[in-house]
C-alpha positions, 0 to 999 in steps of 0.5 A: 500500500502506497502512501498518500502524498499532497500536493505542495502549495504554489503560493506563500503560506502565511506562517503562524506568528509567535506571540511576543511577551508582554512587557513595558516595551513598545511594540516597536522597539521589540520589532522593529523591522518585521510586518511594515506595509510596504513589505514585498517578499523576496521571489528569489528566497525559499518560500519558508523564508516569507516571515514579514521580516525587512531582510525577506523583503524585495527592496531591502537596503535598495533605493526602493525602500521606503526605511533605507535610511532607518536601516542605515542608522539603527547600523550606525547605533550598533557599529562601535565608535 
């Protein structure tokens, strides 16, 4: 007896998201770069790669971006003087 197989999806599954903790943090600051509305995932990535995360997103760091240069500060913060 065969086992049944299924068919893969063409098209992008939406992954679950995980619940971040509850803190007196905001939102934001805790993710920053994830789920902004200009986000348009990278074709050329694996599709379990599609999270809404800004490094997934096609116009990442390219002068399509409309957070290019919020990118480029929060690098600037973290680079050591």
């Amino acid at each position: 007896m065969r086992a049944q197989t299924h068919p893969v999806p063409r098209h992008p599954v939406p992954l679950a998201r995980t619940p971040t903790s509850v803190s007196d943090t905001d939102e934001e600051e805790v993710a920053p770069f994830i789920d902004r509305p200009c986000y348009v995932f990278n074709p050329r990535l694996r599709l379990t790669m599609n999270d809404r995360r800004c490094e997934h997103c096609a116009h990442y760091l390219t002068p399509r971006c409309p957070s290019v240069e919020e990118f480029l500060d929060n690098v600037e913060e973290l680079s050591p003087e």
